[in-house]
TIKE-593302 format. One record per residue (C-alpha): residue number from 1; residue in one letter; z, x, y. Coordinates in steps of 0.25 Angstrom, whole numbers, plus 5000, padded with zeros to 4 digits. Layout:
BEGIN
{num:NUM; residuo:A; up:Z; east:X; north:Y}
...
END
This chain:
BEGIN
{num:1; residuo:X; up:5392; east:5265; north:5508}
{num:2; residuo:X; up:5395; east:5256; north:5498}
{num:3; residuo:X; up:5395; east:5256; north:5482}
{num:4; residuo:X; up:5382; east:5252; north:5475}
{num:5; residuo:X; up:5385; east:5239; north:5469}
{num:6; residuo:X; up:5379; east:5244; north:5455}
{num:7; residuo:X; up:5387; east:5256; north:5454}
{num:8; residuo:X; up:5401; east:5244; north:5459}
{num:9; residuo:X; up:5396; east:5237; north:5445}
{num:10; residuo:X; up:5396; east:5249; north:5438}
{num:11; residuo:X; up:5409; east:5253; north:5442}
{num:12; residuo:X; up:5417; east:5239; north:5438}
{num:13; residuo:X; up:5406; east:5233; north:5426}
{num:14; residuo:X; up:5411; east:5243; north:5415}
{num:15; residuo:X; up:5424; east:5238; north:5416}
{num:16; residuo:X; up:5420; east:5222; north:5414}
{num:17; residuo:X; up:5411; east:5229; north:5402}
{num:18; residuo:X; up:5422; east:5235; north:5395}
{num:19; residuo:X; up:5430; east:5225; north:5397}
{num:20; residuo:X; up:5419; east:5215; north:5389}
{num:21; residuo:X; up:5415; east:5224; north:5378}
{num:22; residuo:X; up:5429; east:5224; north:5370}
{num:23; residuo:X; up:5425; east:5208; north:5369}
{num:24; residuo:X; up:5417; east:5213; north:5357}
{num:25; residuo:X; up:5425; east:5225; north:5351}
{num:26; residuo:X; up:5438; east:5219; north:5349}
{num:27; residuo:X; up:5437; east:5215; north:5335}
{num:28; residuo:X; up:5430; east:5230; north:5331}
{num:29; residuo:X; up:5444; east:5236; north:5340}
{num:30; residuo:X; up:5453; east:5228; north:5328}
{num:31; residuo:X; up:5448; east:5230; north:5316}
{num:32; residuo:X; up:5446; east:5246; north:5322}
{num:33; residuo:X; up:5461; east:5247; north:5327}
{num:34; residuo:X; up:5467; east:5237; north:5317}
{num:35; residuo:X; up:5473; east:5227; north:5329}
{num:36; residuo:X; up:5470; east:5213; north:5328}
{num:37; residuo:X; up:5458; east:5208; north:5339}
{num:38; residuo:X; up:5469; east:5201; north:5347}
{num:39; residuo:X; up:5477; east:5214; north:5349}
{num:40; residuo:X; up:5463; east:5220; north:5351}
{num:41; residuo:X; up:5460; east:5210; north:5364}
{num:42; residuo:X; up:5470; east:5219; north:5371}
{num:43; residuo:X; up:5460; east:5229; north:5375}
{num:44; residuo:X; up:5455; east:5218; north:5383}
{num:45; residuo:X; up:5468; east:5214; north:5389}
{num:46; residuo:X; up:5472; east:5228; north:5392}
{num:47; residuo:X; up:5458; east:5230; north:5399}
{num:48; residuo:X; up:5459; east:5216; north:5408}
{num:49; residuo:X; up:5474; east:5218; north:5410}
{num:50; residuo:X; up:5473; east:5232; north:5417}
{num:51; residuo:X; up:5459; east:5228; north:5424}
{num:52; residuo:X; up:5467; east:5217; north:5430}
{num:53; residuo:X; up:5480; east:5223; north:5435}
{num:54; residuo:X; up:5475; east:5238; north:5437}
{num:55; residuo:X; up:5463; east:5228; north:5448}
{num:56; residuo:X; up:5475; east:5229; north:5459}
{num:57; residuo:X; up:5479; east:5243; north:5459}
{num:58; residuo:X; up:5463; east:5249; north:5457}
{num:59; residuo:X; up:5460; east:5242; north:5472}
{num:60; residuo:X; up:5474; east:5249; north:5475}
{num:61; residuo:X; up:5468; east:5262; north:5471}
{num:62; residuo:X; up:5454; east:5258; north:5479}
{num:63; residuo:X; up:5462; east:5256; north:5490}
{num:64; residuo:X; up:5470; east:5267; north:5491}
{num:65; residuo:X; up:5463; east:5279; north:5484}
{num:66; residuo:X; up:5448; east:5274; north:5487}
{num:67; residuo:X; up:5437; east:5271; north:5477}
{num:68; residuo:X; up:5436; east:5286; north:5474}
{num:69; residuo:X; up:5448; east:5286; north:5467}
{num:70; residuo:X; up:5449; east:5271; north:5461}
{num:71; residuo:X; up:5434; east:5275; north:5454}
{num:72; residuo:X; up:5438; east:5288; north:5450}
{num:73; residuo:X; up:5454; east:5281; north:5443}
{num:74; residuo:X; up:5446; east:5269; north:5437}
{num:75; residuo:X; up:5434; east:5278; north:5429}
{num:76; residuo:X; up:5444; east:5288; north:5423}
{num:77; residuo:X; up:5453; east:5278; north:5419}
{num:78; residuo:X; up:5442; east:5271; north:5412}
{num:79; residuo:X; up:5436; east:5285; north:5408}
{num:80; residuo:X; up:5451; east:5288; north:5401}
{num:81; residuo:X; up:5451; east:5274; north:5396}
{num:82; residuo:X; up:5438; east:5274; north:5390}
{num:83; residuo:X; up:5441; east:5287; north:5383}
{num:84; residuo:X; up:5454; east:5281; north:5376}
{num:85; residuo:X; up:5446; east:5269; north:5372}
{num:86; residuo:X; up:5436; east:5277; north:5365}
{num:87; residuo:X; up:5446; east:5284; north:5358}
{num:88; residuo:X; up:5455; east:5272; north:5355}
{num:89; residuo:X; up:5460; east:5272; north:5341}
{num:90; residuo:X; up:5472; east:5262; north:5343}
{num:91; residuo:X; up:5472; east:5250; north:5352}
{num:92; residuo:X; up:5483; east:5255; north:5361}
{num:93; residuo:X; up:5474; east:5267; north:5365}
{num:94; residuo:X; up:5462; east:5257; north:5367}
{num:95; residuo:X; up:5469; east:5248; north:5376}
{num:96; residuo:X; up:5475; east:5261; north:5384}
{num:97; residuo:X; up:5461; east:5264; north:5386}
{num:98; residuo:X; up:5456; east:5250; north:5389}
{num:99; residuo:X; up:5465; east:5251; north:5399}
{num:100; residuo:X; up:5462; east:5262; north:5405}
{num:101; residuo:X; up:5449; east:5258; north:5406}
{num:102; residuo:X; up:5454; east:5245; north:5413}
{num:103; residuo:X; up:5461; east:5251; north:5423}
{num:104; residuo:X; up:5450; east:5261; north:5427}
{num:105; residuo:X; up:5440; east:5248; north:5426}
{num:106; residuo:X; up:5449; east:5242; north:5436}
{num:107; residuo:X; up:5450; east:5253; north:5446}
{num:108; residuo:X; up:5433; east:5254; north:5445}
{num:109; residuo:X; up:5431; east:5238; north:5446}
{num:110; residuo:X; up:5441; east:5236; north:5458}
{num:111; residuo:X; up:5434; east:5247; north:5464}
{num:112; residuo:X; up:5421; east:5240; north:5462}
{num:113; residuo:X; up:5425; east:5226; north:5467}
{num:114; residuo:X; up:5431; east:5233; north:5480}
{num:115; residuo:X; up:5419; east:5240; north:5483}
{num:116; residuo:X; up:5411; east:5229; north:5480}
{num:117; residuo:X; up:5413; east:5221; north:5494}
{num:118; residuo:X; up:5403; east:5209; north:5493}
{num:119; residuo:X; up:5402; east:5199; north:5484}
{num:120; residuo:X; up:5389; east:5202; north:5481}
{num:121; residuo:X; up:5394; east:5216; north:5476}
{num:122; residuo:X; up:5404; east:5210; north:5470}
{num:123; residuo:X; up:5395; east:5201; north:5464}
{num:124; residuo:X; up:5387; east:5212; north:5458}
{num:125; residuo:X; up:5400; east:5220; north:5451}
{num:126; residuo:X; up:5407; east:5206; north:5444}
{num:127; residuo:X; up:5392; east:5204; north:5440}
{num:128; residuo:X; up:5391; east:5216; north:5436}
{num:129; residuo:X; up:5404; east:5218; north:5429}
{num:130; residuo:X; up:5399; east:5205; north:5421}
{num:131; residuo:X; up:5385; east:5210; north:5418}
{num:132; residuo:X; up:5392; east:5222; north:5413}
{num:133; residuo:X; up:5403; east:5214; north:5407}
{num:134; residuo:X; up:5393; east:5206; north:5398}
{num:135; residuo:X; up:5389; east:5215; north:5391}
{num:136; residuo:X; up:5403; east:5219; north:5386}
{num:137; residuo:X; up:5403; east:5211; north:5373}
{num:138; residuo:X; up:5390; east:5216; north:5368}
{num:139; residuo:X; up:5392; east:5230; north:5373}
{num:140; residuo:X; up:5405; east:5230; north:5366}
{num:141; residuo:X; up:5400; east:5223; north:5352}
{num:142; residuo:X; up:5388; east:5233; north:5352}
{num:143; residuo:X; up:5396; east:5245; north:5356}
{num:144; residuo:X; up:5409; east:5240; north:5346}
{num:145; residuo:X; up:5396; east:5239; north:5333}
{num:146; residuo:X; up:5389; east:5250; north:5337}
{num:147; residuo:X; up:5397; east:5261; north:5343}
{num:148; residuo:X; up:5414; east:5259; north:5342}
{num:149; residuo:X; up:5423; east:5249; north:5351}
{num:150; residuo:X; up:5428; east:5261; north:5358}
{num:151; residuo:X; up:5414; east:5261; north:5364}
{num:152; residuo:X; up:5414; east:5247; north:5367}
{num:153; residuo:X; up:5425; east:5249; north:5375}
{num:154; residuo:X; up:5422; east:5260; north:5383}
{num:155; residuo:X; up:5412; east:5254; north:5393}
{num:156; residuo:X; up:5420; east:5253; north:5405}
{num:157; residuo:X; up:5417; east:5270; north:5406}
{num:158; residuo:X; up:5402; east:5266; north:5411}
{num:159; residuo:X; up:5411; east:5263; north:5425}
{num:160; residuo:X; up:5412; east:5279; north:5426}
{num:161; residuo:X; up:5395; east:5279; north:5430}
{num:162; residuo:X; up:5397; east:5271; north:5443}
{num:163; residuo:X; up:5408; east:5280; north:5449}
{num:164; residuo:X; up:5401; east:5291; north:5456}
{num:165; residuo:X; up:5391; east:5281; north:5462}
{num:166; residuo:X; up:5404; east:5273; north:5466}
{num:167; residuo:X; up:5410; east:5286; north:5472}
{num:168; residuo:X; up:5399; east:5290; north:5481}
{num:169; residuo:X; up:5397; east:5277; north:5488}
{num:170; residuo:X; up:5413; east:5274; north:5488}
{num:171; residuo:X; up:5421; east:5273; north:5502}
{num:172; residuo:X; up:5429; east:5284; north:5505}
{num:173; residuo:X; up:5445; east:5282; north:5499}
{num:174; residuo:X; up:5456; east:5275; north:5511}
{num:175; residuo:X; up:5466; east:5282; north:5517}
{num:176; residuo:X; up:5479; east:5285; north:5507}
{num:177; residuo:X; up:5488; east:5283; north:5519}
{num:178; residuo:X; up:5485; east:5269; north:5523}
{num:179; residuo:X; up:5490; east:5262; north:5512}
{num:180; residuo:X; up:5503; east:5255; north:5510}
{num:181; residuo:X; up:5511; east:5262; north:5495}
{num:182; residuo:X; up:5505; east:5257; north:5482}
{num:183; residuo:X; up:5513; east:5243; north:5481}
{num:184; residuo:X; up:5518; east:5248; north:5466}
{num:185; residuo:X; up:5528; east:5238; north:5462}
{num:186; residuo:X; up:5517; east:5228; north:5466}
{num:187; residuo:X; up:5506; east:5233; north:5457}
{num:188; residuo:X; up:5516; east:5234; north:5444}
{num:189; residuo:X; up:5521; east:5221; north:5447}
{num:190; residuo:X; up:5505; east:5214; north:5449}
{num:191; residuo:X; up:5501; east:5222; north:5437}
{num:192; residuo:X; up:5514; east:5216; north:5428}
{num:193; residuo:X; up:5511; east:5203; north:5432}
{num:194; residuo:X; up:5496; east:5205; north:5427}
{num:195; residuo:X; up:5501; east:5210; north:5416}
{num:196; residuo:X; up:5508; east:5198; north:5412}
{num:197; residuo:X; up:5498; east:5189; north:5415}
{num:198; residuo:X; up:5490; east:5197; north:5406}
{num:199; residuo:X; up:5499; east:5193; north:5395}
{num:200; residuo:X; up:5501; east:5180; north:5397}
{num:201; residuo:X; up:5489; east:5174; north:5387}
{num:202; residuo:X; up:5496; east:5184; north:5375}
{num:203; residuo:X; up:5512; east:5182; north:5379}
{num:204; residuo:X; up:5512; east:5171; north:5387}
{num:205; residuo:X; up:5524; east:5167; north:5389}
{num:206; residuo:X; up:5532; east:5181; north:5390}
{num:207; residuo:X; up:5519; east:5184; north:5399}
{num:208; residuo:X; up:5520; east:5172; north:5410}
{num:209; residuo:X; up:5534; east:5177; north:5409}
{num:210; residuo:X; up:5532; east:5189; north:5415}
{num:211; residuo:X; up:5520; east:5187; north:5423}
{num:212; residuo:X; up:5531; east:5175; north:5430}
{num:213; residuo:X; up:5541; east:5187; north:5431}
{num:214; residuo:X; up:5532; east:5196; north:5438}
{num:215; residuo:X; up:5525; east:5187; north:5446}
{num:216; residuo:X; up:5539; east:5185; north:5453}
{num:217; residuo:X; up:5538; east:5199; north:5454}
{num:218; residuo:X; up:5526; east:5198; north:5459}
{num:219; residuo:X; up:5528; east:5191; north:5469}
{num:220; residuo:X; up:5539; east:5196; north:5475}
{num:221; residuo:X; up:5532; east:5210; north:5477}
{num:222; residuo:X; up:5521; east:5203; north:5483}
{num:223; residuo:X; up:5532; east:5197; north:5493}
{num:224; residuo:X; up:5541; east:5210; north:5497}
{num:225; residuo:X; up:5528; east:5217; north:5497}
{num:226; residuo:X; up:5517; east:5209; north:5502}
{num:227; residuo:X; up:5506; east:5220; north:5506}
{num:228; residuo:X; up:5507; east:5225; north:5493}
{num:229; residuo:X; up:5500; east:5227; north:5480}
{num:230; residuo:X; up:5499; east:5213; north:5479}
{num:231; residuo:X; up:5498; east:5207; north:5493}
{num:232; residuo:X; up:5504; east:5193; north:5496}
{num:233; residuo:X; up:5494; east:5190; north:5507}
{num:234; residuo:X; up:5483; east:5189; north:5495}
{num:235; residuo:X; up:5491; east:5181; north:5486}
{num:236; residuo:X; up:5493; east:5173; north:5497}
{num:237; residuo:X; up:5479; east:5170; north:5499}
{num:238; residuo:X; up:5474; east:5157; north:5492}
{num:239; residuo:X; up:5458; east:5162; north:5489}
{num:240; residuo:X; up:5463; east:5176; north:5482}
{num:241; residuo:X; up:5472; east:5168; north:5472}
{num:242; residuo:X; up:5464; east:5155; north:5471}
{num:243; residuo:X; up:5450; east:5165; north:5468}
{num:244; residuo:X; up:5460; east:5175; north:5461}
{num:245; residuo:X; up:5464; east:5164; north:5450}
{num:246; residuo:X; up:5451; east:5160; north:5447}
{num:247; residuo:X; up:5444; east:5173; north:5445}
{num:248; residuo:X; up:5456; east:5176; north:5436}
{num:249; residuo:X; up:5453; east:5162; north:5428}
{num:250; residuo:X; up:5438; east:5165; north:5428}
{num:251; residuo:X; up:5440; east:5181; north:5422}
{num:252; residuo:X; up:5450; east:5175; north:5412}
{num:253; residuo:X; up:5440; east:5164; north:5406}
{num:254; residuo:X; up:5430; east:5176; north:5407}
{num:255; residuo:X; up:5435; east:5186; north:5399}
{num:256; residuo:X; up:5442; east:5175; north:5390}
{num:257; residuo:X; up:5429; east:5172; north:5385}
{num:258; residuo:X; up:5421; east:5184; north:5383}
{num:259; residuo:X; up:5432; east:5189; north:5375}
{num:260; residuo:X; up:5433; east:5176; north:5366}
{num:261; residuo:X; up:5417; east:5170; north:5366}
{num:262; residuo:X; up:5413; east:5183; north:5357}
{num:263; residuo:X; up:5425; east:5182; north:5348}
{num:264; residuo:X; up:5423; east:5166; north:5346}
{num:265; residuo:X; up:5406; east:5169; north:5344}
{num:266; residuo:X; up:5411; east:5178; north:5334}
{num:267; residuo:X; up:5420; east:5172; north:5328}
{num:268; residuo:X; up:5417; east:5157; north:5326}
{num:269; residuo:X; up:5402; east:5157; north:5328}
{num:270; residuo:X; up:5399; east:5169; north:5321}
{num:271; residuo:X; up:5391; east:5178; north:5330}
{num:272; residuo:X; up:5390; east:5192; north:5329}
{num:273; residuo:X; up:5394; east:5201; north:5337}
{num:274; residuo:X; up:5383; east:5208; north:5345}
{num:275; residuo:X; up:5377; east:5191; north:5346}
{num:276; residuo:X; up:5390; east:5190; north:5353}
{num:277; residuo:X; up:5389; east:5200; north:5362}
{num:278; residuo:X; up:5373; east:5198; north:5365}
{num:279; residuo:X; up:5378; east:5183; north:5367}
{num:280; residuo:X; up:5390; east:5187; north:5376}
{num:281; residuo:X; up:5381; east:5197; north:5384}
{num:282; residuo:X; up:5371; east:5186; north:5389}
{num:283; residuo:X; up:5381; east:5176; north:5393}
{num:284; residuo:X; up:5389; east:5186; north:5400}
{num:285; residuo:X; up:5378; east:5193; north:5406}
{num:286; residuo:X; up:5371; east:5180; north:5412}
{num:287; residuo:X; up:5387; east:5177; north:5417}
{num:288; residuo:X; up:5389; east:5190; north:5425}
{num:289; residuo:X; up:5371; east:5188; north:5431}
{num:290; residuo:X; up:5375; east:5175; north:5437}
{num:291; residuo:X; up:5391; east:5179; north:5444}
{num:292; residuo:X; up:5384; east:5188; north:5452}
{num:293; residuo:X; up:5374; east:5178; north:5457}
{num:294; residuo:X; up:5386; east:5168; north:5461}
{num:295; residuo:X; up:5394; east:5180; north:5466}
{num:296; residuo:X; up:5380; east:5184; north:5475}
{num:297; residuo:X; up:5378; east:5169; north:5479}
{num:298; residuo:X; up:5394; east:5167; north:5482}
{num:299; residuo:X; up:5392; east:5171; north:5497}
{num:300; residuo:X; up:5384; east:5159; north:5497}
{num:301; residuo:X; up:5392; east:5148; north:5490}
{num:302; residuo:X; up:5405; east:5142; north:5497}
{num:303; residuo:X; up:5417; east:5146; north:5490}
{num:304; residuo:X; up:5419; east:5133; north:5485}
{num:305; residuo:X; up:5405; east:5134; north:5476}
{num:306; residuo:X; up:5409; east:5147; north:5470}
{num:307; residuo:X; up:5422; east:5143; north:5465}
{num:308; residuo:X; up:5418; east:5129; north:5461}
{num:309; residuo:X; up:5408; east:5138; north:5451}
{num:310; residuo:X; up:5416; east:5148; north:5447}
{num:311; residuo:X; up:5427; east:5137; north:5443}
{num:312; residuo:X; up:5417; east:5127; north:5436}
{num:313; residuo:X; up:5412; east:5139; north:5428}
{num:314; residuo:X; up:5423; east:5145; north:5426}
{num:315; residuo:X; up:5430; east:5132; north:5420}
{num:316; residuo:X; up:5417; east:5130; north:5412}
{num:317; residuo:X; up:5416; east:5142; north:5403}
{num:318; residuo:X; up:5430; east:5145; north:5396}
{num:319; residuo:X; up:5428; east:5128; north:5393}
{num:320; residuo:X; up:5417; east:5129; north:5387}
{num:321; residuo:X; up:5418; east:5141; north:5379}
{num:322; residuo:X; up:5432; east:5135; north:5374}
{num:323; residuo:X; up:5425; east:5121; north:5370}
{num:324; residuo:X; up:5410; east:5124; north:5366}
{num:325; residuo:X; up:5406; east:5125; north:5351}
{num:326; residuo:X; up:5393; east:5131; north:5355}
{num:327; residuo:X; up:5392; east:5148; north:5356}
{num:328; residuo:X; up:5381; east:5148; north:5367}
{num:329; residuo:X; up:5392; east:5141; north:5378}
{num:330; residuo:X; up:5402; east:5150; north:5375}
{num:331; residuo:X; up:5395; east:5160; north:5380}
{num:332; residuo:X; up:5389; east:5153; north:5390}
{num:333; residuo:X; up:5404; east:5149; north:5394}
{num:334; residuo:X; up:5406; east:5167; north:5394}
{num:335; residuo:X; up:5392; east:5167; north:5406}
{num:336; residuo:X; up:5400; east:5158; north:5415}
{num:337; residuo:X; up:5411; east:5164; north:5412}
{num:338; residuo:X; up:5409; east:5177; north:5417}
{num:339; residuo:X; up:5400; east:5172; north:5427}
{num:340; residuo:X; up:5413; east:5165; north:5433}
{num:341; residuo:X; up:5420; east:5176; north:5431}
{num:342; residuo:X; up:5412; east:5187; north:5437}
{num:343; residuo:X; up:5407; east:5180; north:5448}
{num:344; residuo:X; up:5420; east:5174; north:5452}
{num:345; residuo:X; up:5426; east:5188; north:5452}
{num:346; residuo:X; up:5414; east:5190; north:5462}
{num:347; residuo:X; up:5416; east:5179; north:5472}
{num:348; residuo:X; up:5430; east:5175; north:5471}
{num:349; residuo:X; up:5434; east:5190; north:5473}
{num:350; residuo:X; up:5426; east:5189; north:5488}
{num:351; residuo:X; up:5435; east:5176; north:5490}
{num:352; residuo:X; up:5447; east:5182; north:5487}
{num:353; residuo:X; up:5446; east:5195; north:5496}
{num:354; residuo:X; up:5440; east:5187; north:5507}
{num:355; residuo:X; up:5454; east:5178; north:5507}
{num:356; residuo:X; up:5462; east:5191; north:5512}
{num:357; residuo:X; up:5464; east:5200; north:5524}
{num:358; residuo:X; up:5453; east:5212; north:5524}
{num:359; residuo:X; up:5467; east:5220; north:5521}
{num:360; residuo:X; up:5469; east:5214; north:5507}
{num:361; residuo:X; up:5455; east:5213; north:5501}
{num:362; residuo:X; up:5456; east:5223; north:5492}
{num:363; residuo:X; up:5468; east:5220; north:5485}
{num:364; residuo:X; up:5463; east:5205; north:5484}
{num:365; residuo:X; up:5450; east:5209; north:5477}
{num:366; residuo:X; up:5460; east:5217; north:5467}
{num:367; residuo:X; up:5468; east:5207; north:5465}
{num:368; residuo:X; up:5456; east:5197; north:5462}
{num:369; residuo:X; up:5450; east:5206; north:5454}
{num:370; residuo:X; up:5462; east:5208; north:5447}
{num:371; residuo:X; up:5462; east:5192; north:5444}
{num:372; residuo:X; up:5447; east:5193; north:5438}
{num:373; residuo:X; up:5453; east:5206; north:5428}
{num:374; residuo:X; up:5464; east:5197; north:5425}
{num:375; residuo:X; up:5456; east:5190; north:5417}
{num:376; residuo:X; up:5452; east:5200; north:5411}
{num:377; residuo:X; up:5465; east:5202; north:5405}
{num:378; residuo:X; up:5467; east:5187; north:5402}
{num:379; residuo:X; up:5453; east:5183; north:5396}
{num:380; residuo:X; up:5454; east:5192; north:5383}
{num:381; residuo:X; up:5471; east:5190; north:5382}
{num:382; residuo:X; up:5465; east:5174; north:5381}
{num:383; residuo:X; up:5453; east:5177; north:5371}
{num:384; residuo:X; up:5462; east:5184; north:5362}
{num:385; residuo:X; up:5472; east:5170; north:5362}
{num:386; residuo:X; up:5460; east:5163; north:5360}
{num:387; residuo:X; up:5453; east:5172; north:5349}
{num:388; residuo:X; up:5466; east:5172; north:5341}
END
């Protein structure tokens, strides 16, 4: 019996909505806290970061403990997470929560990805996730005017609805016993390497730094232990980083964009906020409509089509956005800009698991998704350089 494709999109699409509505609440966040709307952008940051780095050990926990337990971890940890937010009262307490909400989004999204299985299914959750995540900005600037931030943050709890659905259709959990140990040192040393990375567009030099230092690291786990958490037989594999990059690329310029369109709408063409958001929500909504229908028609279409679209695109948008004068292309730049994003977590995520054994799908989709949320990270680090 599988799991409703509707009740999969209600599992992973509050995460992407959360994620989008702080687009809007960030200037209402500093003047409330008395931080500057740079420091502010962390909640974002702190929310891509641990989406990204806690995508590997979430499919870990699938794998091992089943989708029982990685449902039941991911909504308490966004129930806890979504409780200090609402009672934040300092920034370190709302990025604690943000985070905790991030790691329990993660566990909840893997989940959904893994149980997903086609790409039309697939299609139908990164759609979804963007459907849901368009309407972030207004949600969030509506919510931030009328209700508080706190509220405006706190989306990522609707995730909780789907879970019983999910349970009663979910596969029963592995056997404990027939798993080799938890590769540890692998998994600190993957997530320190992401976490570098992360900083690279705000510290970049004592970042690349480090992310060069740990990358040796890196790989000399990967070679004295090459079944471990990061296997060498995927990294080896050409397709998985070639489609891993690019989805990375495509997230990045994503998430780059809806964070500083609003602000520079606001800002230099003097729109208000719920004009922004109204604005935002149709180029978005229209974005995430049309991935699915390239993610639904990609069976269809040779490999070379698909990523000759998805690179034209996706080479278009953040161009155009940086050159035009005019307000209607920049958000016609943030359409095609999801659309790439969302439908090339769709398709290139099919790629990538089909370039390795049976045996090592499932941590090839983490790790892929783990590239996507990367972006997630990066984009909003980016925005706030280029909004200050």
């Amino acid at each position: 019996m599988r799991v409703p494709a509707p009740a999969l999109g209600l599992l992973a699409a509050p995460a992407a909505l959360s994620a989008n509505t702080a687009t809007m609440t960030l200037p209402a966040i500093s003047d409330d806290l008395g931080v500057s709307v740079g420091a502010a952008t962390w909640i974002a940051t702190a929310f891509g970061l641990l989406m990204a780095v806690c995508t590997p050990p979430a499919a870990e926990l699938l794998k091992r403990r089943g989708v029982r337990t990685a449902v039941l971890v991911g909504a308490a940890l966004v129930t806890a997470g979504t409780v200090l937010v609402v009672a934040a009262g300092s920034l370190p307490v709302l990025v604690a929560g943000r985070g905790a909400q991030a790691v329990g989004g993660s566990c909840l999204v893997t989940t959904a990805i893994n149980l997903a299985g086609t790409p039309r299914r697939m299609g139908a959750v990164t759609a979804g996730s963007g459907l849901l995540g368009a309407l972030g900005p207004l949600t969030g600037g509506l919510l931030t005017e009328h209700v508080s931030w706190h509220a405006a943050l706190s989306p990522s709890i609707l995730a909780v609805l789907a879970v019983p659905g999910v349970l009663r259709a979910a596969p029963k959990p592995p056997e404990r016993d027939a798993h080799a140990p938890f590769d540890t040192a692998g998994a600190a040393v993957l997530t320190a390497m992401i976490s570098a990375l992360v900083f690279v567009p705000r510290f970049p030099v004592p970042a690349l730094i480090c992310a060069a230092v740990i990358g040796a690291a890196l790989a000399a786990r990967v070679r004295s232990r090459p079944n471990g958490f990061v296997p060498a037989t995927v990294l080896r594999t050409p397709v998985f980083l070639g489609v891993s990059v690019l989805v990375c690329a495509l997230s990045t310029s994503y998430f780059s964009l809806l964070y500083t369109v609003p602000r520079v709408l606001e800002e230099d063409g003097g729109w208000d906020p719920g004009a922004v958001g109204t604005a935002i929500l149709v180029a978005l909504l229209v974005g995430s409509a049309a991935s699915w229908l390239l993610a639904a028609s990609s069976p269809r279409m040779s490999r070379a089509m698909v990523l000759a679209v998805l690179l034209a695109l996706g080479a278009l948008a953040p161009i155009a956005a940086a050159v035009t004068p005019w307000a209607a292309l920049m958000l016609v730049a943030a359409g095609v800009s999801v659309f790439v994003s969302s439908s090339g977590q769709a398709t290139l995520s099919v790629y990538a698991a089909n370039s390795v054994p049976d045996a090592q799908r499932p941590i090839t989709l983490a790790l892929f998704t783990l590239c996507y949320q990367l972006g997630g990270a990066f984009g909003p680090a980016l925005s706030a350089l280029l909004i200050t």
